[in-house]
TILUM-713907 format. One record per residue (C-alpha): residue number from 1; residue in three letters; y, z, x. Coordinates in steps of 0.2 Angstrom, whole numbers, plus 5000, padded with zeros to 4 digits. Layout:
BEGIN
[torgu NUM ALA [Y Z X]]
...
END
This chain:
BEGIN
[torgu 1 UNK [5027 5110 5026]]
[torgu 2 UNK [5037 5096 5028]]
[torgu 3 UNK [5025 5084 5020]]
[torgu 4 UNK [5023 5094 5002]]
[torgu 5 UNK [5044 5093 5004]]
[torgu 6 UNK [5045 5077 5006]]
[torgu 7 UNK [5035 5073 4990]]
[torgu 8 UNK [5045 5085 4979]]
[torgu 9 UNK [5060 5075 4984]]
[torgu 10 UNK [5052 5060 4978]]
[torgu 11 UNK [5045 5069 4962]]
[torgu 12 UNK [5062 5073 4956]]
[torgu 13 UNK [5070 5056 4956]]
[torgu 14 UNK [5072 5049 4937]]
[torgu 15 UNK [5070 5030 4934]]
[torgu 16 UNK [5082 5022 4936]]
[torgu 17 UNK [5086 5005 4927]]
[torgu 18 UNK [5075 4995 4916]]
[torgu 19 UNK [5064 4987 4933]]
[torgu 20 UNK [5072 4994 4946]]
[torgu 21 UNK [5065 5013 4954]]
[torgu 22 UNK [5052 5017 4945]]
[torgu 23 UNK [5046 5037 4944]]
[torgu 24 UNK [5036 5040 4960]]
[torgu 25 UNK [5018 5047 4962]]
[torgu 26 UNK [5014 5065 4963]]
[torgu 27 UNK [5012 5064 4980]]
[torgu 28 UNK [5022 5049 4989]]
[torgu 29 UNK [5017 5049 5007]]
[torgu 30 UNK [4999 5048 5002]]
[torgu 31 UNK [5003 5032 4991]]
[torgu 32 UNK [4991 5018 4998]]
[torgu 33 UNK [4987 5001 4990]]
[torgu 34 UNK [5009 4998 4986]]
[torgu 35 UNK [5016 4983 4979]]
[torgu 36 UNK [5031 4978 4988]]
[torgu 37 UNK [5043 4986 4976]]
[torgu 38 UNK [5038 5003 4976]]
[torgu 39 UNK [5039 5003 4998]]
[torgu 40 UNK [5058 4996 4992]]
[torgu 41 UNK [5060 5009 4980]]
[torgu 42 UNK [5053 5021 4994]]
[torgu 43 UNK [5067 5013 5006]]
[torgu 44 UNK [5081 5014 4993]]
[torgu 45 UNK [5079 5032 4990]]
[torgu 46 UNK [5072 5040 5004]]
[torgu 47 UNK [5088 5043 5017]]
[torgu 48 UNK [5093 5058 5007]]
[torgu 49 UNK [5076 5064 5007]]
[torgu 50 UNK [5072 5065 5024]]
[torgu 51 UNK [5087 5077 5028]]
[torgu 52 UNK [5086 5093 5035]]
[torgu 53 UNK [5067 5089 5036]]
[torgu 54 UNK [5067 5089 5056]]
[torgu 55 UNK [5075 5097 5068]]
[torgu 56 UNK [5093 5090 5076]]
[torgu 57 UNK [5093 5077 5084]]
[torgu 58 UNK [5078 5069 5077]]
[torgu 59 UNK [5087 5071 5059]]
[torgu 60 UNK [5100 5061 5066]]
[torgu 61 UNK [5087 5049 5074]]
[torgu 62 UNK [5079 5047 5059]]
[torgu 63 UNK [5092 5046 5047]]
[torgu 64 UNK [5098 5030 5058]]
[torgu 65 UNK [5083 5024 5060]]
[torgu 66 UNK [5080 5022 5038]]
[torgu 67 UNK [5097 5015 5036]]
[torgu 68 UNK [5095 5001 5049]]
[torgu 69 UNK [5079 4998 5041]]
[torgu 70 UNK [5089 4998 5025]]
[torgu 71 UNK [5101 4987 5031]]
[torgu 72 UNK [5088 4976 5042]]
[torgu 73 UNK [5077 4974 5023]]
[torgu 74 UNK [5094 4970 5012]]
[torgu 75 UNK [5101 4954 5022]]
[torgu 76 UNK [5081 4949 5023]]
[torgu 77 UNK [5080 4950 5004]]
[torgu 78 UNK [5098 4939 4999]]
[torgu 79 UNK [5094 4926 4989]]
[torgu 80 UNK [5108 4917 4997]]
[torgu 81 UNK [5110 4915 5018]]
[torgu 82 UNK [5126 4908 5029]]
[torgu 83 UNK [5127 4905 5044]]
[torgu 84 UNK [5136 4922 5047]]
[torgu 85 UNK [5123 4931 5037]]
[torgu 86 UNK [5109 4923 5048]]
[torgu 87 UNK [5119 4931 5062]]
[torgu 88 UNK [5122 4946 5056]]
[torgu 89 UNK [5103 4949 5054]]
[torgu 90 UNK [5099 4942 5071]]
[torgu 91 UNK [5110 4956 5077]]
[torgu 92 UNK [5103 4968 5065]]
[torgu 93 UNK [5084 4964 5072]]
[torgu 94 UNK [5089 4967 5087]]
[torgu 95 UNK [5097 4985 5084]]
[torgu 96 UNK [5083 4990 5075]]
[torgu 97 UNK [5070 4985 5090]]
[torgu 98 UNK [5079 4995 5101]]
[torgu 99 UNK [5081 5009 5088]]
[torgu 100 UNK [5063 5009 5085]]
[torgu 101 UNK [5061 5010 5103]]
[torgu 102 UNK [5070 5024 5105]]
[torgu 103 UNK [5062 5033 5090]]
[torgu 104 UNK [5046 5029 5098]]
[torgu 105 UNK [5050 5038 5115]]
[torgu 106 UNK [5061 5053 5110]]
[torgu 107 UNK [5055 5057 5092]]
[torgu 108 UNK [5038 5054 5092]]
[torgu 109 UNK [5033 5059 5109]]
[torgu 110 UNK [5040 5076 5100]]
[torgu 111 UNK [5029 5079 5087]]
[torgu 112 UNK [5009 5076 5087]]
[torgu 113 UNK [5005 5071 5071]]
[torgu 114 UNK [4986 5070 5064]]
[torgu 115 UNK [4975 5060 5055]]
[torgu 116 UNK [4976 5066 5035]]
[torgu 117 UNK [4959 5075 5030]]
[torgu 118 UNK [4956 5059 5020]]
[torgu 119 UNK [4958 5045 5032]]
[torgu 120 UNK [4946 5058 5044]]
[torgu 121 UNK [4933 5057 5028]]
[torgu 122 UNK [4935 5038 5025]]
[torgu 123 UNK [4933 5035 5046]]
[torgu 124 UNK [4917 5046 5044]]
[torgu 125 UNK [4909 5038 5030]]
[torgu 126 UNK [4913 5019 5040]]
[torgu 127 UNK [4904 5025 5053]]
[torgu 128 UNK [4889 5029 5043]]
[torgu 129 UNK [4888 5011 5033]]
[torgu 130 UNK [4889 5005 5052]]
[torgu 131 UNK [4875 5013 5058]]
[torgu 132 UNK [4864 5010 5040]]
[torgu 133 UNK [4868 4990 5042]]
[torgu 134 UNK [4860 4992 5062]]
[torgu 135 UNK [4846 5002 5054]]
[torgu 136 UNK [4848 5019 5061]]
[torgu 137 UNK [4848 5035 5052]]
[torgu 138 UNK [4859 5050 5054]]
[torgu 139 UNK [4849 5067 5058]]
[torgu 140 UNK [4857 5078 5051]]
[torgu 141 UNK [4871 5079 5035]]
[torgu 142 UNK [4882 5066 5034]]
[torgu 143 UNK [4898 5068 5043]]
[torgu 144 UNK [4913 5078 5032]]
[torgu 145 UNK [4928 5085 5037]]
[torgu 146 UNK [4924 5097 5049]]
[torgu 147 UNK [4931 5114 5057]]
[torgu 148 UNK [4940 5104 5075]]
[torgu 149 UNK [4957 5098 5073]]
[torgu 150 UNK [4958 5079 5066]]
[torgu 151 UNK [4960 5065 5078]]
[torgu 152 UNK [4980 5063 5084]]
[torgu 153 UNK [4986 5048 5079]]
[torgu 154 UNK [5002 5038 5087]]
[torgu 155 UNK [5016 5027 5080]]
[torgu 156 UNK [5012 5011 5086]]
[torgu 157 UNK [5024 4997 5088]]
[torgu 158 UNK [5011 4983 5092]]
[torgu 159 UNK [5008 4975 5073]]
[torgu 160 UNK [5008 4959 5069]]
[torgu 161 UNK [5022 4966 5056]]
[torgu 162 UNK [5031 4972 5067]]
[torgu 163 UNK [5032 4958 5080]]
[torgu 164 UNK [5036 4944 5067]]
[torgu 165 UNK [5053 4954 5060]]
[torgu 166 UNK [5061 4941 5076]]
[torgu 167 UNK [5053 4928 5066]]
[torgu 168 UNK [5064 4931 5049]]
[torgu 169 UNK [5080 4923 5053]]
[torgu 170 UNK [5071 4905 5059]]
[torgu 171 UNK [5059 4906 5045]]
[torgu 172 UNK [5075 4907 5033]]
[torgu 173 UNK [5086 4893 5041]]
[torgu 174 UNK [5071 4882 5042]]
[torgu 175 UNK [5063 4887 5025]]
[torgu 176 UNK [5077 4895 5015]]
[torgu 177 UNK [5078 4912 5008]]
[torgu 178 UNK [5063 4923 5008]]
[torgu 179 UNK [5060 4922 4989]]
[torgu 180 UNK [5057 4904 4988]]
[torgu 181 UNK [5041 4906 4998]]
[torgu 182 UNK [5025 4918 5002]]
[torgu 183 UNK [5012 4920 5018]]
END
């Protein structure tokens, strides 16, 4: 499976550096609860993995894809901004937004992906704290993960995240560079 692949990759990267990529978890895509530097040492390394996991011409598409991304999150994260680096980002938002659109429509709409047997267990256990606060009772055994296939889940591109990337380049020529200031 491409999943267990994916995190062998990651388990074979050495550190690197005093602070910079530190040795990855046994199991990468399952990582929850990130600080910002382990999602960039994710980003910094993760190009080469990815190859050969899908078939052509979502490789490609995805290979694209991580290296904008790449690109978009390196001229966000300069400690020093021009004019003509302030462009170059502008133009690099907008490649990505239409990159992400297409990945969207032609990638995604390939595969149907699934919730994880752990975010089906953690939905079920929600909806029984939610029905103990209204003061109903479950007949029956508590819901586990079960026999039917998990609940499908879909890249959405409507996040708050995602929508403010636009926002970066005024943010920096009002504010200054990205360090100098938090949310």
């Amino acid at each position: 499976m491409a999943v267990q692949e994916l995190n062998c990759h990651y388990c074979a990267v050495p550190t690197f550096g005093r602070s910079m990529i530190q040795r990855f978890w046994e199991s990468a895509s399952n990582m929850k609860k990130l600080a910002a530097r382990n999602y960039e040492d994710l980003l910094q390394c993760t190009i080469p993995f990815f190859e050969g996991l899908l078939p052509e011409p979502h490789n490609a598409a995805i290979a694209s894809l991580l290296f904008m991304l790449a690109e978009w999150h390196t001229l966000a994260k300069l400690q020093m901004h021009t004019k003509t680096l302030v462009n170059w980002l502008q133009q690099c938002t907008t490649n990505l937004s239409s990159q992400m659109r297409r990945f969207k429509m032609h990638t995604c709409s390939s595969f149907v992906t699934r919730a994880l047997p752990k975010e089906e267990a953690a939905c079920g256990q929600g909806q029984v704290k939610k029905a103990a606060r209204r003061g109903q009772t479950t007949a029956g055994p508590l819901p586990t993960a079960s026999k039917q296939p998990h609940k499908v889940k879909l890249f959405n591109l409507f996040t708050y995240k995602y929508h403010s990337l636009g926002n970066y380049m005024k943010m920096i020529l009002q504010f200054g560079t990205t360090d100098l200031y938090s949310t």
